[in-house]
Structure formats: structure tokens, C-alpha cells
C-alpha positions as CSV (number, residue, x, y, z in Angstrom):
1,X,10.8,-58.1,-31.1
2,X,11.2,-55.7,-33.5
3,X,7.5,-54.0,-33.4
4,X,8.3,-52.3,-30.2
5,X,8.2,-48.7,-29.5
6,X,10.9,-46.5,-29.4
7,X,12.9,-45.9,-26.2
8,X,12.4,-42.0,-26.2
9,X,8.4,-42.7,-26.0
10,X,9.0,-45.0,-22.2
11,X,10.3,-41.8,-20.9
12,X,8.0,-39.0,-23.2
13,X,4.2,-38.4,-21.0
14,X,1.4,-37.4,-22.5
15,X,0.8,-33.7,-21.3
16,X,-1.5,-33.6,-18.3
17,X,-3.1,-30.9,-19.4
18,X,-4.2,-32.3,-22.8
19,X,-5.4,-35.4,-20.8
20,X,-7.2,-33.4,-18.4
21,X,-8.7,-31.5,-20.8
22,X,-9.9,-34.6,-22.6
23,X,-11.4,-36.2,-19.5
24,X,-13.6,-32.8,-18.2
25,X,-14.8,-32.8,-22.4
26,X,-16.0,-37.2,-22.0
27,X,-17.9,-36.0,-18.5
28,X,-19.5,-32.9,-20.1
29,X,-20.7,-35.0,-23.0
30,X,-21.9,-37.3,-20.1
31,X,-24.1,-34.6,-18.8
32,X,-21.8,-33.5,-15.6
33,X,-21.7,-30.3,-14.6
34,X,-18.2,-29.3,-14.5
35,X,-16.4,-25.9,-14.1
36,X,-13.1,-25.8,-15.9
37,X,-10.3,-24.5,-14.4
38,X,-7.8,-26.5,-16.0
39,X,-7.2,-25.1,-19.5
40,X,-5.0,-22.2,-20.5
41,X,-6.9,-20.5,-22.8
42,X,-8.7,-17.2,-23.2
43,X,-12.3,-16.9,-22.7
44,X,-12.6,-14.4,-25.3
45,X,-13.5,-14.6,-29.2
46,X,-10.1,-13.7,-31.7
47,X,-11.0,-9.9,-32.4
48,X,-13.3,-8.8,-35.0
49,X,-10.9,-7.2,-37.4
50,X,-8.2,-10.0,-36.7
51,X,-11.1,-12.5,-37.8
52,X,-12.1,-9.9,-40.8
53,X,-8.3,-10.4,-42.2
54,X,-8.8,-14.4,-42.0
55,X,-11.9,-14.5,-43.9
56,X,-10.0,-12.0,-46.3
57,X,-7.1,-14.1,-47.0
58,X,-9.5,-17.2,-47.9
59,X,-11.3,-15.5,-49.9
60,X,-8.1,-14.0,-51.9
61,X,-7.1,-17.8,-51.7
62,X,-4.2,-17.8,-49.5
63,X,-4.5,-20.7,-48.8
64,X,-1.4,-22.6,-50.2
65,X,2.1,-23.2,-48.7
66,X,3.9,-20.8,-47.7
67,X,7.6,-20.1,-46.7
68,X,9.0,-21.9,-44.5
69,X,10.2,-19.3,-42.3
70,X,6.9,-17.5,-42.2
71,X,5.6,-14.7,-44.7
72,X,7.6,-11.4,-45.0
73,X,4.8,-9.2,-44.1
74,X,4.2,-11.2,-40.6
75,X,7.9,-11.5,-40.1
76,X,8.3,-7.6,-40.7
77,X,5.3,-7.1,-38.2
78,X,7.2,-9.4,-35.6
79,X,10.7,-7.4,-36.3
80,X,8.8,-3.9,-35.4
81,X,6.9,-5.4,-32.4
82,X,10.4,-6.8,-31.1
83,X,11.9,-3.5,-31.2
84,X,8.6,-1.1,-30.3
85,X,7.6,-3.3,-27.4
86,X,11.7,-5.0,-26.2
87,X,13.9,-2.8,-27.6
88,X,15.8,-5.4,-29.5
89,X,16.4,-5.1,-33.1
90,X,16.2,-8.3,-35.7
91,X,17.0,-9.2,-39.2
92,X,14.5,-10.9,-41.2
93,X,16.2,-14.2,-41.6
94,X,16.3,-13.6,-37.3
95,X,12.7,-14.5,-37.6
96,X,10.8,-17.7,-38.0
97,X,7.0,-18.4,-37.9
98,X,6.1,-22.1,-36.5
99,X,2.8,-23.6,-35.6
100,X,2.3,-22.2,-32.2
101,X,4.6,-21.6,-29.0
102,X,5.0,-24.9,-28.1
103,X,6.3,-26.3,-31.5
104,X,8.5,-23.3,-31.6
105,X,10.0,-23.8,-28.5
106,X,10.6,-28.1,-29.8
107,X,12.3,-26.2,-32.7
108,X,14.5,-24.2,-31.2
109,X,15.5,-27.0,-28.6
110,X,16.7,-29.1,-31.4
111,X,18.8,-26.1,-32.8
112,X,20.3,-25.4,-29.8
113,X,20.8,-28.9,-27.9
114,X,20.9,-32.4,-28.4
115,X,22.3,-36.1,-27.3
116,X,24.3,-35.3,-24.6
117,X,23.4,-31.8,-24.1
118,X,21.5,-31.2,-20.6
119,X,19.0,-28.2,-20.3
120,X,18.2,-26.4,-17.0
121,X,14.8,-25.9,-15.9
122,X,14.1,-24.3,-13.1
123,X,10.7,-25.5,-11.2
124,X,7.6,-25.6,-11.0
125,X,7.5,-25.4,-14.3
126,X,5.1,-25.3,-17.7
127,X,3.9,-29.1,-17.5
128,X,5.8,-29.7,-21.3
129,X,9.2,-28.7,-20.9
130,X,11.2,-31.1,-19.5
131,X,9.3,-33.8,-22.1
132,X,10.1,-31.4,-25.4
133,X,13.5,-31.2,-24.0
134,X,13.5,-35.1,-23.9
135,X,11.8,-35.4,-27.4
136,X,14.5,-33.3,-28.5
137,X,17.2,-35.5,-27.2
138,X,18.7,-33.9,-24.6
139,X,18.7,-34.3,-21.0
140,X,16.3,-31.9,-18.9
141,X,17.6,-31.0,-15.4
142,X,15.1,-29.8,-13.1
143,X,16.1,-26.9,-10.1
144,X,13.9,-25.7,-7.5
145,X,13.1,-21.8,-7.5
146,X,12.8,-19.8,-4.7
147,X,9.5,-19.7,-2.1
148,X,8.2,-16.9,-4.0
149,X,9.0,-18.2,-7.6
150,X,12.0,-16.5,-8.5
151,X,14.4,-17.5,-10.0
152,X,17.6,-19.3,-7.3
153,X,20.4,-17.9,-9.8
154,X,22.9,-19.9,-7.0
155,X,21.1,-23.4,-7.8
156,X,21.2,-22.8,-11.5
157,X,24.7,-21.6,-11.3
158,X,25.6,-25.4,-9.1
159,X,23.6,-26.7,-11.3
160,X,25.6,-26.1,-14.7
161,X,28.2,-28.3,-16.5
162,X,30.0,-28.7,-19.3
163,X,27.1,-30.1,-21.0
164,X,24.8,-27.5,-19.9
165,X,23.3,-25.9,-23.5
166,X,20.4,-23.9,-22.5
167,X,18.2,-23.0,-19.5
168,X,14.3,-22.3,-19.9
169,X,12.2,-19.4,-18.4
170,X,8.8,-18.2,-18.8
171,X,7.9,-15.1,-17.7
172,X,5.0,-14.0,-16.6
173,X,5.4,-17.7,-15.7
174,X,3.0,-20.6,-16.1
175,X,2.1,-22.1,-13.4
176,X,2.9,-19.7,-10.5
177,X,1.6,-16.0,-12.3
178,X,5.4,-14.7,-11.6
179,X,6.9,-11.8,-13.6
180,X,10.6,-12.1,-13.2
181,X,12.6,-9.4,-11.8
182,X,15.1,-7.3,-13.6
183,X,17.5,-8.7,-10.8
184,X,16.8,-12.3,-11.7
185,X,17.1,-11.5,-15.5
186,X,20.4,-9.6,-15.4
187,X,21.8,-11.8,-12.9
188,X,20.9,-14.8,-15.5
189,X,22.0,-13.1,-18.3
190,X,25.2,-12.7,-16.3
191,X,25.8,-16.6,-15.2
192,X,24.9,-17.1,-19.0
193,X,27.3,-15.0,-20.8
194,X,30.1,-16.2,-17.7
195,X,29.3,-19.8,-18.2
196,X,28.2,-19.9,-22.2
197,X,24.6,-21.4,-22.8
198,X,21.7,-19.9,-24.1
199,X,18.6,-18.7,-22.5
200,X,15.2,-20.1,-23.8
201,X,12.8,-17.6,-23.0
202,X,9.3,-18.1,-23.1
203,X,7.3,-14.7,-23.3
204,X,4.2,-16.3,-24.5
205,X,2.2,-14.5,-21.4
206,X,3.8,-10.8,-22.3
207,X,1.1,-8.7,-22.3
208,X,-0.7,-10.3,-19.7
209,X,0.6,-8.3,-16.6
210,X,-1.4,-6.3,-13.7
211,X,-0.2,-3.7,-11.4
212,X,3.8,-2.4,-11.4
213,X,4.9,-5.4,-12.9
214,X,6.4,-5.0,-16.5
215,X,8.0,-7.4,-19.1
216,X,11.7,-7.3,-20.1
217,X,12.6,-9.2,-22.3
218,X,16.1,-10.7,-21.4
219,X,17.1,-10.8,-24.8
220,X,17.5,-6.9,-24.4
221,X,19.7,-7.3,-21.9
222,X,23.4,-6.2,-23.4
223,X,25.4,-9.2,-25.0
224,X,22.6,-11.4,-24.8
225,X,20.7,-11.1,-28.2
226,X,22.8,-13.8,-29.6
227,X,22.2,-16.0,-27.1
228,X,18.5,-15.8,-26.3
229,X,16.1,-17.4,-28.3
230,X,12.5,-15.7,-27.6
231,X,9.1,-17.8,-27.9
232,X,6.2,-16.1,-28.3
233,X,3.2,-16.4,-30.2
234,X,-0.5,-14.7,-30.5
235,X,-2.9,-16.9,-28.9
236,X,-2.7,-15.4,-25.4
237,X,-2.4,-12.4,-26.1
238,X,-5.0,-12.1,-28.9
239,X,-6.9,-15.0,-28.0
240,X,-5.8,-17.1,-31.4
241,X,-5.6,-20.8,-29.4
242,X,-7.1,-22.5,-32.3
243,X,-5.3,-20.2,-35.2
244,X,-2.5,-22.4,-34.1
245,X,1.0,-19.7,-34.5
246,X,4.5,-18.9,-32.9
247,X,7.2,-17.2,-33.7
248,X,10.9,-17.5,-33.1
249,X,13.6,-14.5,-32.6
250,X,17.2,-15.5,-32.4
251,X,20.4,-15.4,-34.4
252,X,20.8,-16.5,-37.9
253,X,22.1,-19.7,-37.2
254,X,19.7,-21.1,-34.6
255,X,16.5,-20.2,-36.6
256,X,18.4,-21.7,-39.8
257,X,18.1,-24.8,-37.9
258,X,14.9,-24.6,-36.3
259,X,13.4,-23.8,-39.7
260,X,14.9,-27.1,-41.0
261,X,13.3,-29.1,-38.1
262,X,10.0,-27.5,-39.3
263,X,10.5,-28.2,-43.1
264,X,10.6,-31.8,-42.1
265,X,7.6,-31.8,-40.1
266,X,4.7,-29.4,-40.6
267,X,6.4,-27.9,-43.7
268,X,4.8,-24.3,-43.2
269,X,3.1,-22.5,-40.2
270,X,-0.6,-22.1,-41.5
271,X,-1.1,-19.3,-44.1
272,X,-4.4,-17.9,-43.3
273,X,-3.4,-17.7,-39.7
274,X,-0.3,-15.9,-40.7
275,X,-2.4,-13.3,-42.8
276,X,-4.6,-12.9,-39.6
277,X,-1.5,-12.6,-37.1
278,X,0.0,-9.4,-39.8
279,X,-3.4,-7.8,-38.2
280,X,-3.1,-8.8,-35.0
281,X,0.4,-6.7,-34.5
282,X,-0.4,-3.9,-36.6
283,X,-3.9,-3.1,-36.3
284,X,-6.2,-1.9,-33.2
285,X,-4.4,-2.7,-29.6
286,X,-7.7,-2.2,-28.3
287,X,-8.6,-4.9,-27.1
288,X,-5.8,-6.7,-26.1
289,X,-5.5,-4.2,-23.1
290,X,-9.6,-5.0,-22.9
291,X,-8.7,-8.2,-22.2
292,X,-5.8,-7.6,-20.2
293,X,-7.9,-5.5,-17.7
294,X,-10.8,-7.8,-17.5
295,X,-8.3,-10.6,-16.6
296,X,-6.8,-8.5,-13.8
297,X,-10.5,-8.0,-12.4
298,X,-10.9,-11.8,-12.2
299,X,-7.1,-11.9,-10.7
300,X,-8.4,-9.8,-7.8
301,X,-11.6,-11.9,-7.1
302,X,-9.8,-15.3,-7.4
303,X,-6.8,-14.0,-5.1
304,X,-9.0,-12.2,-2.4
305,X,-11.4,-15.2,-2.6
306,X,-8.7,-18.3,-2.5
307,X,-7.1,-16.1,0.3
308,X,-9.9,-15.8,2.4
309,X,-9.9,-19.8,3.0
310,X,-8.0,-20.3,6.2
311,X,-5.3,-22.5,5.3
312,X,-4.9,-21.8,1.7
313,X,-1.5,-19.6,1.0
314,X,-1.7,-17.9,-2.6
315,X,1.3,-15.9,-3.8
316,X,0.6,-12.7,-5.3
317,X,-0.3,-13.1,-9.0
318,X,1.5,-11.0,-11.5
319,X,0.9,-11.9,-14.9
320,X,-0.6,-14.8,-16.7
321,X,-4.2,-15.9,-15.6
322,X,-3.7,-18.9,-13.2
323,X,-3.2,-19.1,-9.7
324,X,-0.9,-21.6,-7.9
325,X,-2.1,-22.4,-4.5
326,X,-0.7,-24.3,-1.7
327,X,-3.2,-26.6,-0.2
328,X,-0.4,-28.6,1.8
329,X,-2.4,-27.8,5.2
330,X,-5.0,-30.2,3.4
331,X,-3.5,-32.8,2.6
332,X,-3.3,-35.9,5.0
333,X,-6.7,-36.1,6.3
334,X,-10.2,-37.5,5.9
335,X,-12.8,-35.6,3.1
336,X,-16.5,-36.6,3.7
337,X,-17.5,-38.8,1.0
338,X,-14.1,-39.8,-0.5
339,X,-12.0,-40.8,1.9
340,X,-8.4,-39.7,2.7
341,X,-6.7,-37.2,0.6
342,X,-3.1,-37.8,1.0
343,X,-1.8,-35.9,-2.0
344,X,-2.6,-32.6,-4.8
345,X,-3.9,-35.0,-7.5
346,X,-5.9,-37.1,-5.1
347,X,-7.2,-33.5,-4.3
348,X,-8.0,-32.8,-7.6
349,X,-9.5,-35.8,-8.2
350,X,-11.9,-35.0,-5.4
351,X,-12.7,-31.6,-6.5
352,X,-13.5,-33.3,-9.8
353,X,-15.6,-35.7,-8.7
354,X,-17.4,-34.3,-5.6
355,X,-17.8,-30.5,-6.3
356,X,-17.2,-30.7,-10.5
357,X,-14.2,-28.4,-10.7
358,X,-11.5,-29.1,-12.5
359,X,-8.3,-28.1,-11.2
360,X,-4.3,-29.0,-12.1
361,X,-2.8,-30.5,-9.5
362,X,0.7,-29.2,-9.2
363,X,2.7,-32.2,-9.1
364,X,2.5,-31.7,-12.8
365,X,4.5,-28.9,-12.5
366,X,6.8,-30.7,-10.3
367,X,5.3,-28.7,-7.3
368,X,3.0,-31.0,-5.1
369,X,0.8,-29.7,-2.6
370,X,-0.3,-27.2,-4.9
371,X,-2.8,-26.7,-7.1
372,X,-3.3,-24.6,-10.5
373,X,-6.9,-22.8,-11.8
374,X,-7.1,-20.8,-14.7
375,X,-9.2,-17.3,-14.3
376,X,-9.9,-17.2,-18.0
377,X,-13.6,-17.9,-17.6
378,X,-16.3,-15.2,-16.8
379,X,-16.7,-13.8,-13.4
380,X,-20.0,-15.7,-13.2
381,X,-17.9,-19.3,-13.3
382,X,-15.1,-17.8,-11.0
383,X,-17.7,-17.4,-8.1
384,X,-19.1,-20.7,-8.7
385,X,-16.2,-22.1,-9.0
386,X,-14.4,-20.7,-5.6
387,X,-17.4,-21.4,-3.6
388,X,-17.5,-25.1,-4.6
389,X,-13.4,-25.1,-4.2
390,X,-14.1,-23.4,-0.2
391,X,-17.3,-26.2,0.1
392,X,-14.3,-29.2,-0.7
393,X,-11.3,-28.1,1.0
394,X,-14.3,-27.3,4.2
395,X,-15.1,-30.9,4.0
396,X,-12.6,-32.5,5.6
397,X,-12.9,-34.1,9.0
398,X,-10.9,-32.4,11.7
């Protein structure tokens, strides 16, 4: 028959998040109460003046296609926040603006890697890698991290081949809140300059970082500009979900390519959301580190709170705004009013239904028997939300 599907799409999931997401919206409209903890996405409004410079540009009508590659104004903004805040140093045609992180990051994969072509991720892991890897036509290959999320540079190192193209990291990460070391950086910029791949890296979280932690940029590292290709985007750090924009910095050659990929599917990134993002970097910081500091707040309640539940084992949380919680001690027993609980989305599912929280459970990342919540929600949800968490994980029968 030949009405069938294609063979990529039997293997392709939708992302749990998005279906998440879309079953806590059908319950609300139902009436439920229900405390999201599922989506990553800022609590706050975009900024006043970043808003201002949207409404501007409409009403100066730029509102038509634009270059491919992004306007020259935002890709000049981009160039001097690369070298201001990472101390690396691009060309404008080093530059590409896309519609958001995640299509940036399918862009670049289809530069960079293809039939044939494997990709190491190490795990757990954003939920939408290993599929975008698959979409793009290459072969995701999964490797454990450490207990404490860093990276194992000695699986990654057994775990390249000939066909090895690229290996993915996020940092601060999404799931687990981890900020990779300078010693995991350098030694993967080592084992990648030794064994010839790129590095994918995923700064999307950058500015979202609490304590002594700090962000470096791996594409700094010496030797490795050429063969880093950095994600990044503003709707994290300046709260633009909706404005829908990413950005690409690599060499020449691999934006060349990405660029084509996006000329052949949304043409342009958005122009009014490019006009807004040339505020975002170079106007007021203000209130990106208001943010910053109001997320840290909730990191402290959420840790101190999920840590005071006997049983529960959270990892400290060092950028980002989700924690990743083992609940393994949980799992395998009797819950009063559902029944036995044998694994994290069966947890979740409980959580859901009996105590109206929704939680990722972190077999999605690949990690089960633990579970994701996201902090981005006012201080007033956070307290509900751990005391009904404490109530359900309480309820099981000894």
C-alpha cells in the first residue's frame, strides 16, 4: 500500500513534554485543579522594553521576510554577546538566526550528520534529542553519565567510532540542573579534537546559574571554535517562549548548510521577534538577573523542601529551573487509592490524578525512577505543589 507513512515517523515520538502539556491544558479546561510542573517555561512576562521594540517594529511594518540567516543588526548583537559574555569571536556569516533552540539545533544536526552518521548523547537527557537526531537521519547513541550528572568522558570515549559525527551537551543541563565542569569540558574538547567530531552544545539555560557555578562555553576552549556549534536562543533567558527564536554560532560551512535546511522549511526566523531579540541583547540586563535571582529563591525552597521527604534523594541544582529527583525508594509498593506504583510514569500518573500535580516522569529522559518539576511558577504554587508531592509519595502503604 502505498498511502502508508514513512519509516522515519515508526521510530520519531511525539515529545512528552508537548503531550503532557496538552493533557494538564484538556483537564484545566475540564475544571481540575492542577499545579503544573511540567513545562519549561518562565513564569515571567518578556520585558517591557523588549515588548516596546516588538510593538515598534509592527508599527514601522517589519513585518515581511527577512534574510535567511537572520537580520544584520541581531546577528551583530549575537557576535558581541558571543565575545562579551564567551570570549569567542565570530564572523557574520558564523551566525544564523532560526525559529527557536530546538529547530536550530535540527538545523545544525542535518549540517553536521546524516545517514550513517551516529551522534553521542550522553543521558538523561533533554526529552527531544535523540528523536531530532533521528529526524535528521542519523543514528542517536545514548551513554549513561555519571551519579552526579557529569559527564563519563571514558563511556563517550568507548563509545565513539568511525561513524561517530557529533556528541550533544546542554549545560546548565535539562533535566538534572547540572552545570558542567571545566574538567568535563576540557576533557571533551580533548577526546573531540583527538577523535574528530564536533560538539553540539546546547547553552540555551546560560544565564540561569546560582551560587559558584559559571558557564563556559566549550567553544572557547582552544582549537574548538571550528568544531562546536552553539545553540542558544532568548526565551529562557528573557522569557520570549512564544516569540519563537534561536540562534546558531559555528563555522562558515556548517551554518551555510543549516541555513539551507531553513530556507526550505520556515524560510525566515520571524522578523518582529528578531527586531525584539536586537533589544533583548543590547538594552537593560536588568531583569534578566531579576529573574535569575528570583529563580534561585524558588531553587532553595524546592531543594530544601523535596530534601526534607525521607526517601527522596535530590542532587544539588545548579542552573536551569527543574529539579530531577530520585523517587526509586517509592516505587514497588501499594499507594492508597490507586493501587501499586511499580514505575516513575505510573508515579506521575498518580500525582496527576490523585494530588493534581503534574510532574515528568524521568523515563523520558531515559532516567527512570526519577522524576522532573519545573520551579518556574511563583512561590505560592511551589508550596502547594511540594505539600501535595510529600501528601502522595506519604501515601503508600508500608
Amino acid at each position: 500500500m502505498s498511502t502508508t507513512l514513512s519509516n522515519r515517523m515508526a521510530t520519531v515520538k511525539m515529545s512528552p513534554t508537548t503531550a503532557l502539556f496538552t493533557k494538564v491544558e484538556e483537564l484545566k479546561c475540564k475544571g481540575e485543579d492542577i499545579v503544573s510542573l511540567n513545562v519549561g517555561e518562565p513564569d515571567f512576562p518578556t520585558p517591557d522594553n523588549i515588548k516596546e521594540a516588538g510593538i515598534k517594529a509592527i508599527n514601522e511594518n517589519f513585518t515581511r521576510y527577512t534574510t535567511g540567516n537572520g537580520i544584520a543588526p541581531l546577528r551583530e548583537a549575537i557576535i558581541e554577546k558571543m565575545k562579551k559574555d564567551n570570549g569567542v569571536t565570530y564572523e557574520m556569516n558564523e551566525v544564523a538566526v532560526m525559529v527557536g533552540a530546538k529547530q536550530s539545533l535540527f538545523c545544525a544536526l542535518c549540517a553536521v550528520a546524516g545517514e550513517g552518521d551516529e551522534v553521542i548523547i550522553p543521558y538523561p537527557c533533554y526529552v527531544s534529542y535523540p528523536d531530532i537526531v533521528t529526524l535528521a537521519g542519523a543514528k542517536p547513541v545514548l551513554v549513561k553519565r555519571n551519579d552526579d550528572f557529569s559527564l563519563d568522558l571514558e563511556a563517550i570515549e568507548n563509545a565513539v567510532t568511525e561513524h561517530t559525527k557529533a556528541v550533544i551537551i546542554c549545560t546548565p543541563d535539562n533535566p538534572t540542573g547540572k552545570v558542567y565542569s571545566e574538567d568535563d569540558l576540557r576533557g571533551l574538547s580533548d577526546l573531540a579534537k583527538a577523535k574528530d567530531f564536533f560538539v553540539i552544545s546546547d547553552e540555551i539555560y546560560e544565564k540561569i546559574i546560582y551560587g559558584e557555578n559559571r558557564h563556559i562555553s566549550i567553544s572557547s576552549f582552544e582549537g574548538m571554535k571550528d568544531r562546536t556549534v552553539v545553540v542558544n536562543g532568548f526565551s529562557k533567558t528573557y522569557s520570549m517562549t512564544g516569540w519563537r527564536l534561536g540562534y546558531l554560532c559555528a563555522r562558515a560551512d556548517v551554518i551555510g548548510a543549516a541555513v539551507k535546511v531553513q530556507s526550505q522549511t520556515t524560510t525566515t526566523p520571524p522578523s518582529i521577534s528578531q527586531y525584539a531579540a536586537v533589544e533583548a541583547l543590547r538594552g537593560p540586563q536588568d531583569s534578566v538577573e531579576l529573574m535569575r535571582s528570583e529563580f534561585e529563591k524558588r531553587r532553595d525552597y524546592v531543594q530544601e523542601k523535596l530534601r526534607d521527604i525521607p526517601g527522596v534523594v535530590c542532587h544539588d541544582i545548579q542552573g536551569a529551573f527543574y529539579a530531577f529527583f530520585d523517587i526509586r525508594e517509592f516505587l514497588g509498593k501499594e499507594y492508597e487509592g490507586y493501587g501499586l506504583i511499580e514505575n516513575d510514569s505510573q508515579f506521575c500518573e498518580y500525582l496527576l490524578e490523585k494530588y493534581h500535580v503534574a510532574m515528568m516522569p524521568g523515563s523520558a529522559y531515559f532516567a527512570p525512577g526519577f522524576v522532573r518539576i519545573s520551579f518556574a511558577s511563583s512561590m505560592e504554587v511551589l508550596k502547594m505543589a511540594t505539600q501535595r508531592i510529600a501528601l502522595g509519595l506519604n501515601a503508600h502503604k508500608c
